[in-house]
TIPA-182272 format. One record per residue (C-alpha): residue number from 1; residue in three letters; x, y, z. Coordinates in nm, 2 decimals, m for minus. Layout:
BEGIN
(NUM ALA (X Y Z))
...
This chain:
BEGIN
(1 UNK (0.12 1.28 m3.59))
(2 UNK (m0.07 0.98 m3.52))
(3 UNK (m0.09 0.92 m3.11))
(4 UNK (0.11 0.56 m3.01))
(5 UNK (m0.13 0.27 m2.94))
(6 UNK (0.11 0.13 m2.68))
(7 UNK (0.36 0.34 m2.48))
(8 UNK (0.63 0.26 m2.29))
(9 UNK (0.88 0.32 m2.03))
(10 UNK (1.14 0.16 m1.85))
(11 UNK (1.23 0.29 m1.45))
(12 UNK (1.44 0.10 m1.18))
(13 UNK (1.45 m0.24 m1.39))
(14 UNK (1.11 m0.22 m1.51))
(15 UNK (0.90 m0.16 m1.82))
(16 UNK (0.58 m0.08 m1.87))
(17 UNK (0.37 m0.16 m2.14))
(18 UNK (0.05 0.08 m2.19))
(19 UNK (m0.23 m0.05 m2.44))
(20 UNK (m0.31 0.34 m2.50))
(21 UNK (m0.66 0.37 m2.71))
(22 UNK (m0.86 0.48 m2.39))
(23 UNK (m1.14 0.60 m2.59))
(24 UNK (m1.25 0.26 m2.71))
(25 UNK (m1.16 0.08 m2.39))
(26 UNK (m0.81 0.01 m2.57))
(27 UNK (m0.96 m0.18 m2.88))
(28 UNK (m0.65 m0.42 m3.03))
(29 UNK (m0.62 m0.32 m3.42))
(30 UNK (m0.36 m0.37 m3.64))
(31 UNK (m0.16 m0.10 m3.54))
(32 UNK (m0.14 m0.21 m3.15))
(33 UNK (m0.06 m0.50 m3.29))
(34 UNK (0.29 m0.41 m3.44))
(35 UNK (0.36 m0.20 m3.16))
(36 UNK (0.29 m0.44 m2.93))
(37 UNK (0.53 m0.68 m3.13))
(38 UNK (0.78 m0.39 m3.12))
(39 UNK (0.79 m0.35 m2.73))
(40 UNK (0.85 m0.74 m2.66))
(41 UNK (1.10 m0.70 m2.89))
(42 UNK (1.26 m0.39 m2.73))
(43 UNK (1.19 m0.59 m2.40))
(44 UNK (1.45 m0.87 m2.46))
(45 UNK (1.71 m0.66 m2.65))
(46 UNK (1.77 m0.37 m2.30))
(47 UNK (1.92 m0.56 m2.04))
(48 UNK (1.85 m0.30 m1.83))
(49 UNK (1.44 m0.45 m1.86))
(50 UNK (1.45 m0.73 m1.57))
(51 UNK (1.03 m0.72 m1.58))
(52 UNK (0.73 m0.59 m1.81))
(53 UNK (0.40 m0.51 m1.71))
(54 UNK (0.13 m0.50 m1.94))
(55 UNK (m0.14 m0.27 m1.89))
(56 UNK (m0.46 m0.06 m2.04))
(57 UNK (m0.50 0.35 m2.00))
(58 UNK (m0.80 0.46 m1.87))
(59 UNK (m1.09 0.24 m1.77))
(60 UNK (m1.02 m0.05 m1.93))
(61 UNK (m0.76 m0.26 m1.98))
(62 UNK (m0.88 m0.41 m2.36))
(63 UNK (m1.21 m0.44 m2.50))
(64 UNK (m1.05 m0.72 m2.77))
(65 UNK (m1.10 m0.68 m3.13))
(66 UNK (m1.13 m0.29 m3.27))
(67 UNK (m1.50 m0.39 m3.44))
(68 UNK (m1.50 m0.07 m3.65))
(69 UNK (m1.55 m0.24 m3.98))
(70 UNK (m1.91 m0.38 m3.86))
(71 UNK (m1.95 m0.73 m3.97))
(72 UNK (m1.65 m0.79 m4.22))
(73 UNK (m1.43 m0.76 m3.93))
(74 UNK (m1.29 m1.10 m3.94))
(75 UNK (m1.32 m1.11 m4.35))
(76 UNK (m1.01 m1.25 m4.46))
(77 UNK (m1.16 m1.40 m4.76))
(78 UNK (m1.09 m1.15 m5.05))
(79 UNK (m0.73 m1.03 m4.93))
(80 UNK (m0.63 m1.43 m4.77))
(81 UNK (m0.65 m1.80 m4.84))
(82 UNK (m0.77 m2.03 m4.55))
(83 UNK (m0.35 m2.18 m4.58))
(84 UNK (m0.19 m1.86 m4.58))
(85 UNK (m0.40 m1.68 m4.32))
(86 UNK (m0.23 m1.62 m3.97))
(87 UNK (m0.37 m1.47 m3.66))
(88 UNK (m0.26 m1.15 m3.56))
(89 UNK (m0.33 m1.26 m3.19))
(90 UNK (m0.16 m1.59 m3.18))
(91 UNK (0.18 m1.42 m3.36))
(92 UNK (0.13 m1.17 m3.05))
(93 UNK (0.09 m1.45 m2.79))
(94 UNK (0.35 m1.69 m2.89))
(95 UNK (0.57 m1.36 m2.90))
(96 UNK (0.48 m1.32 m2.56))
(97 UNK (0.56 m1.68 m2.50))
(98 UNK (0.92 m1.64 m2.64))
(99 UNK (0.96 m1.35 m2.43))
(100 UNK (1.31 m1.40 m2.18))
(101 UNK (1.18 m1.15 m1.89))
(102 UNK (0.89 m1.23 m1.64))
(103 UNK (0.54 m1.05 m1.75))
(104 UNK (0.33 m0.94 m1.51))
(105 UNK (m0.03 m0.85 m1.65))
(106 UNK (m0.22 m0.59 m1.47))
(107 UNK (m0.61 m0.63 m1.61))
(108 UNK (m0.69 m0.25 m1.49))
(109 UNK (m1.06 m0.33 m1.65))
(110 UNK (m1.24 m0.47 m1.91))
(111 UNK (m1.08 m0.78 m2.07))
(112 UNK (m1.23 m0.95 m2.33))
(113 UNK (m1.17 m1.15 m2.64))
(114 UNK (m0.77 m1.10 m2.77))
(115 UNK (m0.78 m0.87 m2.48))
(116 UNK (m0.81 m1.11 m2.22))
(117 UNK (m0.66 m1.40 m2.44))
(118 UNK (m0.33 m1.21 m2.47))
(119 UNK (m0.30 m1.23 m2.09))
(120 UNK (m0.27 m1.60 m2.12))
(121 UNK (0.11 m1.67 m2.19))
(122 UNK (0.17 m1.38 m1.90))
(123 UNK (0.36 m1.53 m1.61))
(124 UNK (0.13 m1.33 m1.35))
(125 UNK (m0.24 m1.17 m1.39))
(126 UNK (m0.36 m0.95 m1.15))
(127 UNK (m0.69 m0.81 m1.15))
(128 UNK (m0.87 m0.48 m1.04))
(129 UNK (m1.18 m0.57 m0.87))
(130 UNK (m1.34 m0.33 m1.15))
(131 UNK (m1.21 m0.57 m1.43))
(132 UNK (m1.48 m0.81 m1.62))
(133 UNK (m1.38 m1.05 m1.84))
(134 UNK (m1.45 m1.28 m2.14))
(135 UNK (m1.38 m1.51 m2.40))
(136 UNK (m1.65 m1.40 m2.61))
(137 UNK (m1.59 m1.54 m2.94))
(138 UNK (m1.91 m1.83 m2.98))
(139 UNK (m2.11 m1.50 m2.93))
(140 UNK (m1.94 m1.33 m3.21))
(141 UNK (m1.97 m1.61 m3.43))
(142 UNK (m1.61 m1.65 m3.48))
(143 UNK (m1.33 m1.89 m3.34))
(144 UNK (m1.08 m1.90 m3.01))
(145 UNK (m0.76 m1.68 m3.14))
(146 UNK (m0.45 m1.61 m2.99))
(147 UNK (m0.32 m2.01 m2.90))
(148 UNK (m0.60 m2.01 m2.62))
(149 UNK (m0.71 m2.33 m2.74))
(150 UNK (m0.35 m2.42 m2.60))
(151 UNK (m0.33 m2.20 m2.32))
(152 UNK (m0.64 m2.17 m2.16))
(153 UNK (m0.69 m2.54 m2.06))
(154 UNK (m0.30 m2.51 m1.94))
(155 UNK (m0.39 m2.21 m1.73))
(156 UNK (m0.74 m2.29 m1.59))
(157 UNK (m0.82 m2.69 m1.71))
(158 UNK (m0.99 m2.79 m1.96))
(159 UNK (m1.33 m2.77 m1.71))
(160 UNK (m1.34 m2.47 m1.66))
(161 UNK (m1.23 m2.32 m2.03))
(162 UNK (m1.49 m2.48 m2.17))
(163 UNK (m1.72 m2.30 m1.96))
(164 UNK (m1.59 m2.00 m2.01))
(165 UNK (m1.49 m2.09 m2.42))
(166 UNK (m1.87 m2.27 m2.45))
(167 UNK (m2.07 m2.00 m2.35))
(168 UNK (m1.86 m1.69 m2.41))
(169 UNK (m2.02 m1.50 m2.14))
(170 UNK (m1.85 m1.22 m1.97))
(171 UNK (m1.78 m1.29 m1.62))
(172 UNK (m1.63 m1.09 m1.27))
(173 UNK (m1.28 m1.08 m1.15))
(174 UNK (m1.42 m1.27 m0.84))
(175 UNK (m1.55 m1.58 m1.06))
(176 UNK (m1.15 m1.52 m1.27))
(177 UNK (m0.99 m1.51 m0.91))
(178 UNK (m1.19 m1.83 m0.80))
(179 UNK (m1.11 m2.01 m1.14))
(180 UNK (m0.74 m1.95 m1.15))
(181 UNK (m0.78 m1.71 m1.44))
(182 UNK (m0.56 m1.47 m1.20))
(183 UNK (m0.39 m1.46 m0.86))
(184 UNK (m0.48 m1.15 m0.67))
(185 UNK (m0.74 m0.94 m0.67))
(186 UNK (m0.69 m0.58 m0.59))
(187 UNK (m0.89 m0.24 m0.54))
(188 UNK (m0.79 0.00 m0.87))
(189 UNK (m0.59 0.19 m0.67))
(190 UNK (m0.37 m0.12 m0.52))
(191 UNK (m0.32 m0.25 m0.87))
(192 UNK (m0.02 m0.11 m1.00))
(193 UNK (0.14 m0.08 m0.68))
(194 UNK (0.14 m0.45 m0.64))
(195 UNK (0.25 m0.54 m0.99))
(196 UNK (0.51 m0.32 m0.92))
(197 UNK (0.60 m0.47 m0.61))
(198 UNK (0.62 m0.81 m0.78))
(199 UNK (0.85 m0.69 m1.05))
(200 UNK (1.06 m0.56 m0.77))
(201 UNK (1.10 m0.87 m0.59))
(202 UNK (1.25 m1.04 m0.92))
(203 UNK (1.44 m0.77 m1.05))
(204 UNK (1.67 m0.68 m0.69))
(205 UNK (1.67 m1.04 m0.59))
(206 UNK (1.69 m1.31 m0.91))
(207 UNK (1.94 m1.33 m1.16))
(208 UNK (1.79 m1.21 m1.48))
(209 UNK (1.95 m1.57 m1.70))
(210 UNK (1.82 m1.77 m1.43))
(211 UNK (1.47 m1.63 m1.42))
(212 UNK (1.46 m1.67 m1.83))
(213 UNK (1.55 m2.02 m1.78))
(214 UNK (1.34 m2.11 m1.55))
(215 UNK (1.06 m1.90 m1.75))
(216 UNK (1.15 m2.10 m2.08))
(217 UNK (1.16 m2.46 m1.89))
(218 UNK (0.82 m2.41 m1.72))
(219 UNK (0.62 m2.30 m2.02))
(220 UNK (0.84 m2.61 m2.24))
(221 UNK (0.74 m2.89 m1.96))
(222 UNK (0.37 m2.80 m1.99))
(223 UNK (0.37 m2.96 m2.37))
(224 UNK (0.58 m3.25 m2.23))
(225 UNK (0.39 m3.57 m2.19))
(226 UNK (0.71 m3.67 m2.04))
(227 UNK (0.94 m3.62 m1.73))
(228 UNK (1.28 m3.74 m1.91))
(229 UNK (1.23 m3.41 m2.13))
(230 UNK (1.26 m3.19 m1.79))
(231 UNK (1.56 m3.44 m1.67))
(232 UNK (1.74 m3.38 m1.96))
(233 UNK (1.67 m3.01 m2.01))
(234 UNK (1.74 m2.92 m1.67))
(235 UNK (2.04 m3.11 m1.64))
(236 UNK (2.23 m2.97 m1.92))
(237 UNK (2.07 m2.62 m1.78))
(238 UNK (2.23 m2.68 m1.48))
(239 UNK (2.56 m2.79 m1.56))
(240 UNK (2.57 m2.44 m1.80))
(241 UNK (2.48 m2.19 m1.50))
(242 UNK (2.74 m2.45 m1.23))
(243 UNK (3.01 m2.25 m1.39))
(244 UNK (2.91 m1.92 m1.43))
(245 UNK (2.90 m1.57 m1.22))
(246 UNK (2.61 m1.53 m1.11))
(247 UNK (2.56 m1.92 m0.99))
(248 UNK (2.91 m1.83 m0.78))
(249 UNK (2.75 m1.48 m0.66))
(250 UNK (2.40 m1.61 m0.59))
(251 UNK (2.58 m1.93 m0.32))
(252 UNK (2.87 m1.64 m0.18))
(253 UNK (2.62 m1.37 m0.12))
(254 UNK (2.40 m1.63 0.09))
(255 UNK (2.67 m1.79 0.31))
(256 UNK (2.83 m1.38 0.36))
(257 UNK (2.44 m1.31 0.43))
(258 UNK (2.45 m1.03 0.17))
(259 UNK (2.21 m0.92 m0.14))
(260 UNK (2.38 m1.09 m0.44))
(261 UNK (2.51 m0.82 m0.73))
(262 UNK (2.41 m1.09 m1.05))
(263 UNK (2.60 m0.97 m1.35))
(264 UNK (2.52 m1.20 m1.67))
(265 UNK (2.25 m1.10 m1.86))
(266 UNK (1.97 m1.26 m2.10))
(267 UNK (2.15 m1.10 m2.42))
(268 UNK (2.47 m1.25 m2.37))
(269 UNK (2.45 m1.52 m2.12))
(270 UNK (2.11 m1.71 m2.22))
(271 UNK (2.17 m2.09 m2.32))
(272 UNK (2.03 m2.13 m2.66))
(273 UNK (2.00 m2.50 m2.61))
(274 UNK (1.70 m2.45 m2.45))
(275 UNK (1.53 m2.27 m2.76))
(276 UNK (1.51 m2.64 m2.90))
């Protein structure tokens, strides 16, 4: 039997996604790809999944593209037209994007291509100080996948993408920390242990509806060239969790200075207004 590409496994609240091709530095193919789809998908659907953190085994955490056909890699041409071609990384990212739990990426190593452009829709990225990095594609000869033409700029500005984007080079965790690519750098051993001490923070103390909400309405207002589209999202967002459980828990367990027991979940309880 073929050995999973991505393994997982859910403990105390949290899952954990493992990119598992450690013998090419966790090359994305089209097989990581559907399990990788699969795993999101099992993410939302257990309740019992408050967090995910993405991850690599081994010494890297992706290398990008599985390059194994030699230079017909990206040759769509016999098999696709140019209108019905769709990128295997940008159905992955804007899965990622849809996703109702927080995602916590933990780049363990080497990130580059759909492997670092993956990370992008993540709501955290950590870095080991081992990790480099890169959007390699104008050395590849190929274009930005994966909606980074969308999320990069959001992420880092448009400044500092296209430095990274125009020259494609690969660059340290110091110069991704100093950009705003991610938000901690760690020694390799530290790494885990902090994403999981972040996941633990929001799975004890939030309420898992009103971490998805506020996970949908931040990504939504950053393609808003408007502030009435937040006043009227969040209001009607508001006036939906006013009346519910865990709005009631979350005020009683402050004023009886207690940790709040939240008991609606993202399955059942999540407004599907805001999927608009």
């Amino acid at each position: 039997m073929t050995e999973a590409t991505v393994l997982t496994n859910v403990e105390n609240k949290v899952m954990t996604i493992v990119l598992n091709r450690p013998q090419v530095l966790n090359a994305y193919n089209r097989t990581m790809h559907n399990e990788l789809l699969a795993a999101f998908d099992e993410a939302d659907a257990n309740d019992a999944v408050r967090v995910v953190i993405l991850t690599g085994a081994g010494r890297g955490f992706c290398a990008g593209a599985d390059l194994g056909a030699g230079g017909s890699t990206f040759d769509r041409a016999e098999t696709q037209s140019m209108e019905t071609h769709r990128d295997g990384g940008g159905e992955l990212t804007q899965r990622i994007f849809r996703c109702r739990k927080p995602i916590i990426a933990a780049i363990n190593g080497p990130a580059t291509g759909v492997g670092l452009t993956m990370t992008l829709p993540c709501d955290f990225r950590l870095a080991s100080t081992a990790s480099k990095m890169g959007f390699v594609f104008v050395q590849r000869g190929i274009a930005p996948d994966a909606c980074s033409s969308w999320f990069a700029p959001r992420v880092v500005g448009i400044t500092k993408a296209l430095d990274w984007f125009l020259t494609g080079r690969v660059f340290s965790a110091e110069e991704a920390f100093e950009g705003g690519l991610v938000s901690e750098l760690l020694a390799p051993e530290d790494l885990l242990p902090r994403a999981h001490e972040i996941a633990r923070s929001i799975a004890d103390k939030t309420s898992a509806v009103s971490a998805a909400i506020v996970r949908k309405l931040l990504w939504q207002m950053l393609g808003s060239a408007n502030p009435e589209d937040a006043f009227k999202k969040e209001s009607k967002a508001l006036y939906y969790v006013g009346s519910g459980a865990d709005a009631r828990e979350g005020v009683n367990s402050f004023l009886e200075k207690r940790a709040a027991q939240f008991t609606m979940s993202v399955s059942r309880d999540f407004p599907d207004f805001l999927d608009d």
